[in-house]
VOZA-773607 format. One record per atom (N, C-alpha, C): y, x, z; chain; residue number from 0. Coordinates in nm, 3 decimals, padded with zeros to 5 digits. Layout:
BEGIN
<node <Y; X; Z>; 'A'; NUM>
...
END
This chain:
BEGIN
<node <07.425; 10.598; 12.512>; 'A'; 0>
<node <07.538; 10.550; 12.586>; 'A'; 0>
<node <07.584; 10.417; 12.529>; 'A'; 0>
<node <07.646; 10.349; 12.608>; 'A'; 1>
<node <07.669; 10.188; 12.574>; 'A'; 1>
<node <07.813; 10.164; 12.506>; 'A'; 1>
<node <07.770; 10.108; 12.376>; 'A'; 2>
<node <07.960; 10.084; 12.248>; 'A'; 2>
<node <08.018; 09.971; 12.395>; 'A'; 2>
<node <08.126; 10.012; 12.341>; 'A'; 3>
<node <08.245; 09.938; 12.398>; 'A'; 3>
<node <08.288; 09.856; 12.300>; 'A'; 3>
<node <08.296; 09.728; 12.375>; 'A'; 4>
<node <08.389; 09.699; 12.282>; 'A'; 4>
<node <08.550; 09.634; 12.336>; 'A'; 4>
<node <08.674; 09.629; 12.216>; 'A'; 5>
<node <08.778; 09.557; 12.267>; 'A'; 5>
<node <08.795; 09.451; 12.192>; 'A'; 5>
<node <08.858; 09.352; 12.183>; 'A'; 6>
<node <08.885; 09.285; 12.056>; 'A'; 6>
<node <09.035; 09.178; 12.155>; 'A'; 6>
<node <09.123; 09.205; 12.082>; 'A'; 7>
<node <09.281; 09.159; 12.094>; 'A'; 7>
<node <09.330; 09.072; 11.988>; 'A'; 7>
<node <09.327; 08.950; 12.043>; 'A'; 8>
<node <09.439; 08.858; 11.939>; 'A'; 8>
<node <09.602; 08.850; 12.003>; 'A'; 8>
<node <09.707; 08.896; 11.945>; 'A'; 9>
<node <09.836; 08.863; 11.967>; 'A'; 9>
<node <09.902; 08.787; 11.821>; 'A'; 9>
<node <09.947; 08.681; 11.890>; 'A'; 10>
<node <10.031; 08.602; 11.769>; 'A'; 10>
<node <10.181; 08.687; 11.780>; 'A'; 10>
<node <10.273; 08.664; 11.683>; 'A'; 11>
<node <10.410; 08.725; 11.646>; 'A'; 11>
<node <10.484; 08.625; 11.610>; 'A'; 11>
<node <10.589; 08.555; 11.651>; 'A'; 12>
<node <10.715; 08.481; 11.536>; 'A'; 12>
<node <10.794; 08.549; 11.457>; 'A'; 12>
<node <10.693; 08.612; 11.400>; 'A'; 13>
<node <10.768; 08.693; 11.236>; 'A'; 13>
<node <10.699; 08.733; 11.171>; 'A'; 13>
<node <10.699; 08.743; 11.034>; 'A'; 14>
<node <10.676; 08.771; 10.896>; 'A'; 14>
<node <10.574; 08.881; 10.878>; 'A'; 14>
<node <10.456; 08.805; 10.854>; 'A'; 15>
<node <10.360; 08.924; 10.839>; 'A'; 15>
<node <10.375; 09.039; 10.794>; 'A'; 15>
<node <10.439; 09.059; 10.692>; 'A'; 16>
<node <10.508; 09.181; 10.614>; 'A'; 16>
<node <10.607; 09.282; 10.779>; 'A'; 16>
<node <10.669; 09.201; 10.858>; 'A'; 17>
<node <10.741; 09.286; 10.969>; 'A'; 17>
<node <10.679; 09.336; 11.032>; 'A'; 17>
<node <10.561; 09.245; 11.102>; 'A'; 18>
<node <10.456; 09.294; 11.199>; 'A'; 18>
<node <10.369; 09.433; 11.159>; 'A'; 18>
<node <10.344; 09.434; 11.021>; 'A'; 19>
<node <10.224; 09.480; 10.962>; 'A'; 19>
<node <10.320; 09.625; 10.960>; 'A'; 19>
<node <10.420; 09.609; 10.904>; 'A'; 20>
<node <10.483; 09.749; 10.869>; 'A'; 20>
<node <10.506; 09.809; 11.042>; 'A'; 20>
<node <10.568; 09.751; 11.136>; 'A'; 21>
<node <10.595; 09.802; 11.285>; 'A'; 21>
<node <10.469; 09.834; 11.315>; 'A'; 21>
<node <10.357; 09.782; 11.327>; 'A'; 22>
<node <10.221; 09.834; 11.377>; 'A'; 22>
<node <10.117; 09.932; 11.319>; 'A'; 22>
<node <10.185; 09.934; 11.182>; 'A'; 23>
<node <10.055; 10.043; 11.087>; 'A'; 23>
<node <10.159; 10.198; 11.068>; 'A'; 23>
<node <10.297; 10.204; 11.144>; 'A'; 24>
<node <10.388; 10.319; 11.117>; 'A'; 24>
<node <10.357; 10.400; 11.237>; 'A'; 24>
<node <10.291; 10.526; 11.251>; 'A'; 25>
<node <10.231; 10.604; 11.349>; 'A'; 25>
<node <10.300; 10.604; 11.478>; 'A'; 25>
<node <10.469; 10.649; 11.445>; 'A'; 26>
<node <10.598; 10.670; 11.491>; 'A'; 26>
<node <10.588; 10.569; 11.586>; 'A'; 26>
<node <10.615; 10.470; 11.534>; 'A'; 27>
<node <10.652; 10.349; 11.565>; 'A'; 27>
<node <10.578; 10.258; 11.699>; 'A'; 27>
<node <10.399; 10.305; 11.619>; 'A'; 28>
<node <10.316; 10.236; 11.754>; 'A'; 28>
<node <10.305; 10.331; 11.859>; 'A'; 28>
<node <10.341; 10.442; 11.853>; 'A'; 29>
<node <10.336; 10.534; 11.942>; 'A'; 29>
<node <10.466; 10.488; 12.051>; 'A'; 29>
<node <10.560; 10.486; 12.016>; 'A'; 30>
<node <10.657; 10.448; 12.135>; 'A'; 30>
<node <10.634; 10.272; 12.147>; 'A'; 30>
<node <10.566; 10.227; 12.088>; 'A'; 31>
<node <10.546; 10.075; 12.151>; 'A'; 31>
<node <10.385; 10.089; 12.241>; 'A'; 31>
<node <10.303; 10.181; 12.268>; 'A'; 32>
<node <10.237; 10.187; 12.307>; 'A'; 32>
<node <10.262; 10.338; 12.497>; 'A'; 32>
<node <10.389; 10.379; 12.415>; 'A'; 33>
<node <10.432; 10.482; 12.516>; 'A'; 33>
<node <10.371; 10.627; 12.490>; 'A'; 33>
<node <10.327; 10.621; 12.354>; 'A'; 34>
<node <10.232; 10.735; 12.360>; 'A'; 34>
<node <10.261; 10.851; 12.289>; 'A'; 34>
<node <10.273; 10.936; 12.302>; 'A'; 35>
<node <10.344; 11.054; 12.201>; 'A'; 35>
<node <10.181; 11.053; 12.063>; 'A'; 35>
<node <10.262; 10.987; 11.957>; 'A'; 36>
<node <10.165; 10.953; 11.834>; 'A'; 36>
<node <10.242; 11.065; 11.721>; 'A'; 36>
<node <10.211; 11.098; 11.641>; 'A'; 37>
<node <10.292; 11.155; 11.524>; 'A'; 37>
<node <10.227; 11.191; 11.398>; 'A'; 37>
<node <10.242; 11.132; 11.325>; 'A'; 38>
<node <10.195; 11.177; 11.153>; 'A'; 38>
<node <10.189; 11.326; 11.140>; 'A'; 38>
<node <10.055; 11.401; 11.090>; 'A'; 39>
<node <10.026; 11.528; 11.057>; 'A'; 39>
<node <10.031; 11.549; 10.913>; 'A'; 39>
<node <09.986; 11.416; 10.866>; 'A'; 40>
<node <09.943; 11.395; 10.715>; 'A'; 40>
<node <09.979; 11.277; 10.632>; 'A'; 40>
<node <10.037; 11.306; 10.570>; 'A'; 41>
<node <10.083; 11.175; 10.497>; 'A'; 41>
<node <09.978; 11.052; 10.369>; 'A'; 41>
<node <09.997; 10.954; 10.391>; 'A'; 42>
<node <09.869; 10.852; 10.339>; 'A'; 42>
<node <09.899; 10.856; 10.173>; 'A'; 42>
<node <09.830; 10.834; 10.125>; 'A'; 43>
<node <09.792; 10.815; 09.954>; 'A'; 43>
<node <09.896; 10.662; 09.899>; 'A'; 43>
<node <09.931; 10.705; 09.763>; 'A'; 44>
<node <09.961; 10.575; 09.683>; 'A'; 44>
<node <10.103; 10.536; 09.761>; 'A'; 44>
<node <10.205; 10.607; 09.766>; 'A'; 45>
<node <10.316; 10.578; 09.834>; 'A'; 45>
<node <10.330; 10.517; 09.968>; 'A'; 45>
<node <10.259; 10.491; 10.047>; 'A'; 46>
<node <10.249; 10.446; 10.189>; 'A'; 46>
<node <10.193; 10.593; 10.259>; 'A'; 46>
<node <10.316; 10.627; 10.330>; 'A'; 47>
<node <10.314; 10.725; 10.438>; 'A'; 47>
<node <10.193; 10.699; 10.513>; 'A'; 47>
<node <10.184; 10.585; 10.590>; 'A'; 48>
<node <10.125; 10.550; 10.733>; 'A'; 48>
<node <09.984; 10.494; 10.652>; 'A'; 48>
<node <09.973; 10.515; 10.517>; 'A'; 49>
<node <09.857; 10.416; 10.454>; 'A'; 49>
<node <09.695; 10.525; 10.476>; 'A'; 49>
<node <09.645; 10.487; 10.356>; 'A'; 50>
<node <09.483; 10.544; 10.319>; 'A'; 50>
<node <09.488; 10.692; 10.361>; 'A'; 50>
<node <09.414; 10.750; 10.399>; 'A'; 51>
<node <09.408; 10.871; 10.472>; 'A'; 51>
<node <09.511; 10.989; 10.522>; 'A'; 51>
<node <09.650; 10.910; 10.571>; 'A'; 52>
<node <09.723; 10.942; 10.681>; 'A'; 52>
<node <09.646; 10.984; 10.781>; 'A'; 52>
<node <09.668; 11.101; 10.865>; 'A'; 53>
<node <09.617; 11.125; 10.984>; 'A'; 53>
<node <09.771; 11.107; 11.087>; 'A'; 53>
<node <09.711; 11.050; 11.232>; 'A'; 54>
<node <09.824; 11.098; 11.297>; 'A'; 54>
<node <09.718; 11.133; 11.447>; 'A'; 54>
<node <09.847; 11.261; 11.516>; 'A'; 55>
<node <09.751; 11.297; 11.613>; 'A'; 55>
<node <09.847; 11.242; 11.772>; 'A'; 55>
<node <09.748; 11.177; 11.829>; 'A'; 56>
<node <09.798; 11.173; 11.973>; 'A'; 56>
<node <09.765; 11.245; 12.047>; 'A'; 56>
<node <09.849; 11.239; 12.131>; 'A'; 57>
<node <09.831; 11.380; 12.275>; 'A'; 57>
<node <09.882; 11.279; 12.388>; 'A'; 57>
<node <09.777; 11.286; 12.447>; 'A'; 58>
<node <09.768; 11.166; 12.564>; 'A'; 58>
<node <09.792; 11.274; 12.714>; 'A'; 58>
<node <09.761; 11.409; 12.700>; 'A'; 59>
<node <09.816; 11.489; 12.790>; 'A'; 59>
<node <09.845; 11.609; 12.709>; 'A'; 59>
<node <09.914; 11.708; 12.803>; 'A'; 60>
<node <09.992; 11.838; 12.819>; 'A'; 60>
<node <09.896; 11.900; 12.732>; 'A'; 60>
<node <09.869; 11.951; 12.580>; 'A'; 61>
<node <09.748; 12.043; 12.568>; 'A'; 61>
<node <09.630; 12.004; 12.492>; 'A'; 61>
<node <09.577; 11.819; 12.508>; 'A'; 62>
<node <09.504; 11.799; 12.477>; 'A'; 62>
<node <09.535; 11.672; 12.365>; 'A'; 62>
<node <09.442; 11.645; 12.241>; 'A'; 63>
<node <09.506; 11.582; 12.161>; 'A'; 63>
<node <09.364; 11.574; 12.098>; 'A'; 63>
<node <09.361; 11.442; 11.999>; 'A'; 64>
<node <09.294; 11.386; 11.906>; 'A'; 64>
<node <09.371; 11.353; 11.807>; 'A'; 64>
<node <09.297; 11.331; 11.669>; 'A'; 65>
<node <09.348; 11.266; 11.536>; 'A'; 65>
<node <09.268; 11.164; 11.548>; 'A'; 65>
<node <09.341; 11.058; 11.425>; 'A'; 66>
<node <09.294; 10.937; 11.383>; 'A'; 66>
<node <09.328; 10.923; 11.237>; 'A'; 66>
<node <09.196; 10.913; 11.155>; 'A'; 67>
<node <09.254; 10.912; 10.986>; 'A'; 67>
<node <09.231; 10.763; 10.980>; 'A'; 67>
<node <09.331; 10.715; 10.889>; 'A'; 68>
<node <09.313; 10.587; 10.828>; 'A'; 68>
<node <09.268; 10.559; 10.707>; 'A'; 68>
<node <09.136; 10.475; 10.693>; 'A'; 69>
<node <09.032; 10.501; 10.628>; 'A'; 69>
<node <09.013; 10.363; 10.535>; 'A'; 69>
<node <09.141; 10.244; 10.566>; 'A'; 70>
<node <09.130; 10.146; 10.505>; 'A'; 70>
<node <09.270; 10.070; 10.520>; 'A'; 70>
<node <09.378; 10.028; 10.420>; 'A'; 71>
<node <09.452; 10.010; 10.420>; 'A'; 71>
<node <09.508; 09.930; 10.301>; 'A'; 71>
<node <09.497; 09.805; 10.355>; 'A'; 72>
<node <09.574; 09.698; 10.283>; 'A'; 72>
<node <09.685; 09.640; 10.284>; 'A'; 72>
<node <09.801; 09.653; 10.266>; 'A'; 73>
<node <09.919; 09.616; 10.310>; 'A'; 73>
<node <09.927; 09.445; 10.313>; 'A'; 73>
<node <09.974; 09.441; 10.446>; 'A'; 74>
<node <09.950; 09.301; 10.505>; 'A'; 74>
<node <09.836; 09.233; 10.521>; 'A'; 74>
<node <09.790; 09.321; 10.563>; 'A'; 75>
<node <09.637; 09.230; 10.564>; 'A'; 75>
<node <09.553; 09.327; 10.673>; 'A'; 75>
<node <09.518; 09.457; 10.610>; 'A'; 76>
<node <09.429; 09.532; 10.744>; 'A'; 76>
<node <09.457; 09.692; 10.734>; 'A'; 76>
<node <09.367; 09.742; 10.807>; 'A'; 77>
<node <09.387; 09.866; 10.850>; 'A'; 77>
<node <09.327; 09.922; 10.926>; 'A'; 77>
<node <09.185; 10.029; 10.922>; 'A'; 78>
<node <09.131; 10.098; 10.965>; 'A'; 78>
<node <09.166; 10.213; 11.004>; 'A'; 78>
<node <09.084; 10.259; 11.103>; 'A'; 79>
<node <09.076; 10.378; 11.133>; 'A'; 79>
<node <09.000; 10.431; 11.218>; 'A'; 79>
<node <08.972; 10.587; 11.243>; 'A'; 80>
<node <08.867; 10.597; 11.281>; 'A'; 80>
<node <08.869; 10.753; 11.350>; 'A'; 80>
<node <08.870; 10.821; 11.473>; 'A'; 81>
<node <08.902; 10.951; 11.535>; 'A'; 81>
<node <08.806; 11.037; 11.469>; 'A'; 81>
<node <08.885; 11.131; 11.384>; 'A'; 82>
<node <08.857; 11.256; 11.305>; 'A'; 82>
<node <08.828; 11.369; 11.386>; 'A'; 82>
<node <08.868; 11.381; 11.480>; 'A'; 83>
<node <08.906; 11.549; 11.552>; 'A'; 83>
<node <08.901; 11.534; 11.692>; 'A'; 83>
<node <08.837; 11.581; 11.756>; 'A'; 84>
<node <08.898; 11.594; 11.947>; 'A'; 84>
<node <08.848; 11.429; 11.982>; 'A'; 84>
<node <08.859; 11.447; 12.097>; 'A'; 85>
<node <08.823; 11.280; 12.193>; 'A'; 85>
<node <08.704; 11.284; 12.229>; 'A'; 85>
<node <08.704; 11.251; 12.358>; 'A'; 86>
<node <08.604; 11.239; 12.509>; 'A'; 86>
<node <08.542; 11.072; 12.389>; 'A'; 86>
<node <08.585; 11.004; 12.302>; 'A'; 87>
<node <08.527; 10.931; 12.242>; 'A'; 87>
<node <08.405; 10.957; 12.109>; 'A'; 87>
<node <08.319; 10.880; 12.054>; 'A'; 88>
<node <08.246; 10.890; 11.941>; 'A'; 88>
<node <08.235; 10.779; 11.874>; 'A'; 88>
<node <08.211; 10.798; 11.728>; 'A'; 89>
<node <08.174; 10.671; 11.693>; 'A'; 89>
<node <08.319; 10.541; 11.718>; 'A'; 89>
<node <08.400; 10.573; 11.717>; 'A'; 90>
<node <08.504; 10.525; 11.741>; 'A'; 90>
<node <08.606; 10.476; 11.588>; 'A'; 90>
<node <08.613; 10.380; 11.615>; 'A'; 91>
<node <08.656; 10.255; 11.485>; 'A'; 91>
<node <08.727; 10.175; 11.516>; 'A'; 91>
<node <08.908; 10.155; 11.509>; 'A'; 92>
<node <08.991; 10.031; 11.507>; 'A'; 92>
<node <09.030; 10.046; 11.350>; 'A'; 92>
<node <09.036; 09.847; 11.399>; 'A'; 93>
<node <09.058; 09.736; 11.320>; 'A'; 93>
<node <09.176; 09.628; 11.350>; 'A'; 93>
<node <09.293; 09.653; 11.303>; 'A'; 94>
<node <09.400; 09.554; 11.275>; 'A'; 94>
<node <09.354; 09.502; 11.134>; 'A'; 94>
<node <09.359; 09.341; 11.150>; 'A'; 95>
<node <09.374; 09.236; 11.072>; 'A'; 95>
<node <09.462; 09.162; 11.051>; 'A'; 95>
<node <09.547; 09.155; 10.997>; 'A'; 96>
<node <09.720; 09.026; 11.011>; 'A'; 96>
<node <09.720; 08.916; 10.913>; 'A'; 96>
<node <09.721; 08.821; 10.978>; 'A'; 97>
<node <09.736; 08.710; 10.903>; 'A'; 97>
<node <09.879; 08.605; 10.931>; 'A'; 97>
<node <09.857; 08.492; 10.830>; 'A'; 98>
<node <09.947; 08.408; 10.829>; 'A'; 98>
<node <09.955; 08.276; 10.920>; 'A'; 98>
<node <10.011; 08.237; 10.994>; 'A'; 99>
<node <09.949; 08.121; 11.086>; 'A'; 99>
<node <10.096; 08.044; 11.104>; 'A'; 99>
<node <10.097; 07.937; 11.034>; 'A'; 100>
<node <10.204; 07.832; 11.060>; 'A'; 100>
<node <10.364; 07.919; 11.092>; 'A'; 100>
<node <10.372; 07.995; 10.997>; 'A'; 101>
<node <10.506; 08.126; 10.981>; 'A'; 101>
<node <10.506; 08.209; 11.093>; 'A'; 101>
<node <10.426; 08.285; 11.150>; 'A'; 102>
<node <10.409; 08.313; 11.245>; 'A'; 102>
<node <10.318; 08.439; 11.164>; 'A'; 102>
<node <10.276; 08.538; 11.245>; 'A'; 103>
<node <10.166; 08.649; 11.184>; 'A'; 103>
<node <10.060; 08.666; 11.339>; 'A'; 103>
<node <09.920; 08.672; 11.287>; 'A'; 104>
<node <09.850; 08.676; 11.394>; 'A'; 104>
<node <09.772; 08.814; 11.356>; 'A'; 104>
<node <09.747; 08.884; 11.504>; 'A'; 105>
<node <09.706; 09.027; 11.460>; 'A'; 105>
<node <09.559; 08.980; 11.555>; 'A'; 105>
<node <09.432; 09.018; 11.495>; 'A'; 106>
<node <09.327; 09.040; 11.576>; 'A'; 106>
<node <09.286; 09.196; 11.564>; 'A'; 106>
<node <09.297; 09.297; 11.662>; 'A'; 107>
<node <09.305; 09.420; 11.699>; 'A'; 107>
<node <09.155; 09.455; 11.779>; 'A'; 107>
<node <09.036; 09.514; 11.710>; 'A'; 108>
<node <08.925; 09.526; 11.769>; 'A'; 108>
<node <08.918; 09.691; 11.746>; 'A'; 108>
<node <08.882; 09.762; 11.864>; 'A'; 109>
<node <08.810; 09.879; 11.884>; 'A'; 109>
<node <08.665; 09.885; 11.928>; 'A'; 109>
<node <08.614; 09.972; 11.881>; 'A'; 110>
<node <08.506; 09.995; 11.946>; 'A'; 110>
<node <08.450; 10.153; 11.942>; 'A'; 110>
<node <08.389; 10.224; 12.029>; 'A'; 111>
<node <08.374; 10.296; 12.053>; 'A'; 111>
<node <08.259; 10.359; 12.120>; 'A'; 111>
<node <08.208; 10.474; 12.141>; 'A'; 112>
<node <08.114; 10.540; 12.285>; 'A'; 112>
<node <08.168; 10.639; 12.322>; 'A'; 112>
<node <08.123; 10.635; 12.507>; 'A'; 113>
<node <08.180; 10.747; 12.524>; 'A'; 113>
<node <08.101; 10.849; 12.547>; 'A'; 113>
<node <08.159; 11.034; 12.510>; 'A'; 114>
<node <08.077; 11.129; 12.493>; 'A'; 114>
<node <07.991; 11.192; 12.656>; 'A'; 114>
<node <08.109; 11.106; 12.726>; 'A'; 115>
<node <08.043; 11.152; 12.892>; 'A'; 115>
<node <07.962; 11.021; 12.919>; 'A'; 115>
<node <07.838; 11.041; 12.997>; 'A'; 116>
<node <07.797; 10.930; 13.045>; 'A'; 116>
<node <07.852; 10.906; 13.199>; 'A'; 116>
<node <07.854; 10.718; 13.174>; 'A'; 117>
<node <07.918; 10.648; 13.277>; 'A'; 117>
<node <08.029; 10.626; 13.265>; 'A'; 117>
<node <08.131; 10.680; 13.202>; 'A'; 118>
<node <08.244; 10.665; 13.212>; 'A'; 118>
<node <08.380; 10.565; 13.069>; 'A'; 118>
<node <08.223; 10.498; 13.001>; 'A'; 119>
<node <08.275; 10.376; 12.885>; 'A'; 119>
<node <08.372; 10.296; 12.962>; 'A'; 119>
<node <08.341; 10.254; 13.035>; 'A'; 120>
<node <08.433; 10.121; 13.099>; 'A'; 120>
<node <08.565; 10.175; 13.127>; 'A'; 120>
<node <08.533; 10.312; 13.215>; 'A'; 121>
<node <08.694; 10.344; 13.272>; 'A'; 121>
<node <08.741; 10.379; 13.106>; 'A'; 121>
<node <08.710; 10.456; 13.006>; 'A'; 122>
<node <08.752; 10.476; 12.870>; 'A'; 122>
<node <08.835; 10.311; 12.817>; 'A'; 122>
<node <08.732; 10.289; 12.810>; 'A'; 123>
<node <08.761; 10.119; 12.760>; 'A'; 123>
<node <08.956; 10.054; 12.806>; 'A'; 123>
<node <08.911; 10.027; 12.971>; 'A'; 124>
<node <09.046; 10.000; 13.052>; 'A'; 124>
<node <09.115; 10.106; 12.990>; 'A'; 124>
<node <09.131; 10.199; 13.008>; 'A'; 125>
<node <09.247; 10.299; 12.978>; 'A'; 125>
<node <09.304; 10.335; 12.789>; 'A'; 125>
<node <09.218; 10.270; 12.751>; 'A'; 126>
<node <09.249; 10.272; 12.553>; 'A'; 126>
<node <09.331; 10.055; 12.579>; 'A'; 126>
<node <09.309; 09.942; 12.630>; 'A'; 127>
<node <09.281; 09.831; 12.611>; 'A'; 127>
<node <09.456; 09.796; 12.676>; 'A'; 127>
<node <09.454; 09.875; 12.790>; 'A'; 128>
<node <09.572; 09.833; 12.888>; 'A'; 128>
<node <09.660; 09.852; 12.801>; 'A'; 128>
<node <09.695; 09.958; 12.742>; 'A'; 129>
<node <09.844; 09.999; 12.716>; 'A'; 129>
<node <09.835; 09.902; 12.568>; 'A'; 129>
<node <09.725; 09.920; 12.485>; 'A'; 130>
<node <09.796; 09.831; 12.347>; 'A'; 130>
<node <09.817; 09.709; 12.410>; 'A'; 130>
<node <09.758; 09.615; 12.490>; 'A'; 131>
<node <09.795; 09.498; 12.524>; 'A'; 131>
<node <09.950; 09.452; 12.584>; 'A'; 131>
<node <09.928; 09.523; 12.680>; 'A'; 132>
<node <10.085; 09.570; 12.700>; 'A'; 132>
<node <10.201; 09.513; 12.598>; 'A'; 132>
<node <10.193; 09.686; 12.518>; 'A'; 133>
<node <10.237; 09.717; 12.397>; 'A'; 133>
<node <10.291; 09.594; 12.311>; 'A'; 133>
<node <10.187; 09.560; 12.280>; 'A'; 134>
<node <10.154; 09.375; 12.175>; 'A'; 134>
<node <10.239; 09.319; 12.193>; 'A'; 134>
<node <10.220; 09.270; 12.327>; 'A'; 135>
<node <10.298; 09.202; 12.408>; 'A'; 135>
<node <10.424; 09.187; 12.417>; 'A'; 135>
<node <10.493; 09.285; 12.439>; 'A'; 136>
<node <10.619; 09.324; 12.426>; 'A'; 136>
<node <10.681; 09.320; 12.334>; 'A'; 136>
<node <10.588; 09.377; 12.209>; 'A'; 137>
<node <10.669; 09.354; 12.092>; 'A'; 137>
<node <10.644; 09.193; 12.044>; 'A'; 137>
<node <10.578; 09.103; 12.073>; 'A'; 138>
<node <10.559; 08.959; 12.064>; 'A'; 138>
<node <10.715; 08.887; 12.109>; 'A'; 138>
<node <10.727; 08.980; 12.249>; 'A'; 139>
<node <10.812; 08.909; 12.294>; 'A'; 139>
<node <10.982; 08.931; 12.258>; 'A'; 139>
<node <10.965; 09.040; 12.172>; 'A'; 140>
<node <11.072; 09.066; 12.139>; 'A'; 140>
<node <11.110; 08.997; 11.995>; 'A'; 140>
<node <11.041; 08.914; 11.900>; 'A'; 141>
<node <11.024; 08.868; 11.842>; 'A'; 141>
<node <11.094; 08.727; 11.893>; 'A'; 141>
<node <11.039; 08.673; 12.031>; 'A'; 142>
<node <11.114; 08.528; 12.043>; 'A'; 142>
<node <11.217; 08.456; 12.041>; 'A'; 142>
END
């Protein structure tokens, strides 16, 4: 079956340290994404949301996946990768945050396969729409 891929640049007018903490807090990207997200497991080395935090989304009534975070640098990046459940495989996001003329720039790449054949693309649109969205919004709430 054919990887998907996404890859998202959103710039921010604020402080890499703000961005990085609002986007790597489970809680947090879950209602900026609309999604019922929630921490099961708490991350290593005093960061809740850090190194092998799990949090599980439930995208419907019943049905739900985890995501452990498998790489975690404060201000800088953040892996992760679906542990449990999901019509997905092989599935790997990547937030990167950097510094850009006081500003923080996030490049946000997923990639993935999907476990049904034919149905990568509609997967793809339906994981791509809402973080973009999401980004977005919080970009703009920043201005």
């Amino acid at each position: 079956m054919a990887k998907q891929y996404i890859d998202i640049m959103q710039v921010f007018k604020a402080p890499v340290e703000t961005v990085f903490t609002e986007l790597t807090d489970h809680e947090k990207f879950g209602k900026l994404l609309k999604a019922d997200i929630k921490r099961i497991v708490d991350g290593e080395g005093g960061y809740i949301n850090g190194l092998g935090s799990v949090r599980k989304i439930t995208p419907l009534p019943l049905a739900g996946f985890e995501e452990t975070v498998i790489t975690f640098e404060p201000n800088q990046v953040m892996e992760y990768v679906i542990s449990k459940g999901s019509p997905l495989k092989n599935h790997k996001g990547r937030m990167e945050f950097s510094k850009v003329d006081g500003s923080t720039r996030l490049r946000y790449t997923i990639e993935f396969e999907s476990k049904l054949p034919f149905i990568g693309g509609l997967l793809k649109a339906a994981v791509e729409m809402p973080i973009k969205k999401g980004l977005s919004s919080l970009a703009n709430s920043y201005m």
